[in-house]
N, C-alpha and C positions, 0 to 999 in steps of 0.2 A: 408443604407441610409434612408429607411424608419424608420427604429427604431429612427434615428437621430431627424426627424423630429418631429412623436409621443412627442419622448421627449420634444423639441422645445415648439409644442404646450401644454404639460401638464404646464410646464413653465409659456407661456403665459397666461392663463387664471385661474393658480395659484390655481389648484386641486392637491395640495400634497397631499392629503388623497388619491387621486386614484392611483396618481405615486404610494406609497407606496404599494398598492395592487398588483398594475401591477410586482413590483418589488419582492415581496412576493409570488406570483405567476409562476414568476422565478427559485427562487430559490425552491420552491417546485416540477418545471420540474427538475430541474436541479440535486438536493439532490439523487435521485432515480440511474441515471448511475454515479455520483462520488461512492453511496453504491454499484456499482457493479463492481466494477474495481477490477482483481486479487488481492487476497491477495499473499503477498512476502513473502517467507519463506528460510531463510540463513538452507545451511546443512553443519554444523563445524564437522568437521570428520579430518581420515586417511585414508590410500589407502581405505579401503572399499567402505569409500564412493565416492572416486575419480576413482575410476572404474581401480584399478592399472590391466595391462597384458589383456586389454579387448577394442576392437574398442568403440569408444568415444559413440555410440550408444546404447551400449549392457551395458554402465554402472552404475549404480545404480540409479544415479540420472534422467539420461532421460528414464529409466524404468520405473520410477515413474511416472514422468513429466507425460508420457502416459497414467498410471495405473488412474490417477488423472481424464483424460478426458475423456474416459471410465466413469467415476464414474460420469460426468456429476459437478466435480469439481472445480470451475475455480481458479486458483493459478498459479504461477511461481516460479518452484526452482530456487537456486542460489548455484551451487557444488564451496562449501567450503571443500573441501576435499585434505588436501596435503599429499601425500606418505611420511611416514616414522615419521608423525606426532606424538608425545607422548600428554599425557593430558596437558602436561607443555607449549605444543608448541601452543596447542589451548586457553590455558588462554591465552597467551602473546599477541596471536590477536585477542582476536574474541572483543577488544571493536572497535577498528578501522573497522574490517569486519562488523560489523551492521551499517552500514550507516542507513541515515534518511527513506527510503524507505521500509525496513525490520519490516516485521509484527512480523513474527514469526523464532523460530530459530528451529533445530532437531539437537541433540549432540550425535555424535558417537564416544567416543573416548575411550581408554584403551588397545584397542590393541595392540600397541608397549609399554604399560608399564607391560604390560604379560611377551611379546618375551624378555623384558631387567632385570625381578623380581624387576621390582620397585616396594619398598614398598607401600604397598596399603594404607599407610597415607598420604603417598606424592601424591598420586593418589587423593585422598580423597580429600585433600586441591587443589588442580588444579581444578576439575570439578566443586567445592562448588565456586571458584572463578569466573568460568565460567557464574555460576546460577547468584552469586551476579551480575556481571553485566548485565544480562538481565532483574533482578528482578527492576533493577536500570533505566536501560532505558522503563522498560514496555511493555519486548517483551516475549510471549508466549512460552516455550519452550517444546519441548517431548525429554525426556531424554532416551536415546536408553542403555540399557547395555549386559553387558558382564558376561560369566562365566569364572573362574577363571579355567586351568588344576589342575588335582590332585597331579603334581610332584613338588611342592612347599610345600606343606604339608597341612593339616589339615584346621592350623590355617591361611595360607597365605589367603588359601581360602576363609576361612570364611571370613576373616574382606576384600578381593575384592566385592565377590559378594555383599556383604550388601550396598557398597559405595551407588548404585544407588538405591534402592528401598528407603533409608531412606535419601538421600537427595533430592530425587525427593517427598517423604512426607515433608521433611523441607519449601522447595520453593515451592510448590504446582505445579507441574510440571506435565506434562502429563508424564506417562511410560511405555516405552519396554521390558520389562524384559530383552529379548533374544533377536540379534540382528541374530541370524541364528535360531528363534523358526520356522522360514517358510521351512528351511529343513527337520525338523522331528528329534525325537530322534531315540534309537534302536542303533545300531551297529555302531562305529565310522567310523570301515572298511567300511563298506556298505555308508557312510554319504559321499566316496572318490569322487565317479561319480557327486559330485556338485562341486567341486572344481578342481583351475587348478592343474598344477603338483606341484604347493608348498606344497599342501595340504592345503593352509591359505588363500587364495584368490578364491573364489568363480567364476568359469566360467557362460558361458554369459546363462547356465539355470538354474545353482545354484542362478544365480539373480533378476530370474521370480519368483524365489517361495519365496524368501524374500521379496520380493516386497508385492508380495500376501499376506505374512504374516505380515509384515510391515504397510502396505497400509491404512488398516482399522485405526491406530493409527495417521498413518499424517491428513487422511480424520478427526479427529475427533481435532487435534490440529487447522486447518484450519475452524472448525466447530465454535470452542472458539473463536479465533479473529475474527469471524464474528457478533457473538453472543454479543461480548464486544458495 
């Protein structure tokens, strides 16, 4: 009511130079908590990231979420992560999944095009489609990847692991190399105690230390769209 009036009277006595200020002034309180509102970051994945065989808790995503506030980070994920996802199934939505909200995106995918030998062009062409539309709407992305096993051969290998280092250089993408570098190398046997009994799905400690490993990487994507 009193604003009502203020205004009334700038009205009356016909001080638009001051309305102006008064209203500039405003929006100068105002600019400072619209700059601090979470930034939103979509995480387009497969079971990894959707915490497959693990309480909704212990899964990757609200690992993070936590890892994030700890760090004194203010964000909010959004688990984009469907089980059984291939790179094909994450191009075909992730334009409809970035709603207008979404700052930032994290892309985990490859791992069921491993489990199935999908060639790693076709893999290639999927995630690069991915990139283009984020490149397209103006959302930050960290590119998370994968390493290829050796039972495909040589060459499978190579032309997998290169997908993501050289098109996260193409789209200027932030990267992960290693989406399990937070468990350590050395011994595969010995790598078992992080995961559940599939071997391929990471239990609820195998997800602390990804995180850990991870973490620093989101913190610095969420650093960029702040920075923007």
């Amino acid at each position: 009511m009193r604003l009502r009036l203020i205004y009334k009277g700038f009205l009356t006595y016909g001080a638009a130079r001051l309305l102006n200020k008064v209203v500039a002034a405003f929006l100068w309180l105002v600019s400072p908590v619209m700059a601090a509102e979470p930034v939103t970051v979509l995480a387009l994945g497969d079971s990894l990231t959707q915490g497959y065989g693990l309480p909704e808790q212990d899964g990757l995503i609200p690992k993070m979420q936590i890892w994030l506030e700890n760090q004194g980070v203010d964000a909010e994920l959004i688990n984009a992560g469907v089980s059984g996802d291939t790179t094909a199934g994450g191009a075909a939505r992730v334009e409809w999944s970035l709603t207008p909200e979404v700052d930032a995106m994290i892309v985990t995918l490859g791992g069921n095009d491993l489990l199935r030998g999908i060639d790693p062009a076709v893999s290639r062409e999927n995630i690069e489609s991915i990139l283009k539309v984020a490149q397209a709407q103006g959302v930050e992305v960290l590119l998370v990847g994968l390493t290829a096993p050796g039972n495909y051969g040589a060459g499978y290998k190579s032309a997998f692991d290169t997908i993501y280092p050289e098109l996260s250089e193409a789209y200027g993408t932030l990267l992960a190399p290693d989406f399990f570098a937070g468990l350590g190398g050395g011994d595969p046997a010995a790598l078992q105690e992080w995961f559940q009994a599939d071997g391929i799905h990471p239990n609820a400690r195998g997800v602390e230390r990804i995180v850990e490993g991870l973490g620093p990487q989101v913190r610095a994507l969420i650093e960029a769209v702040q920075a923007d």
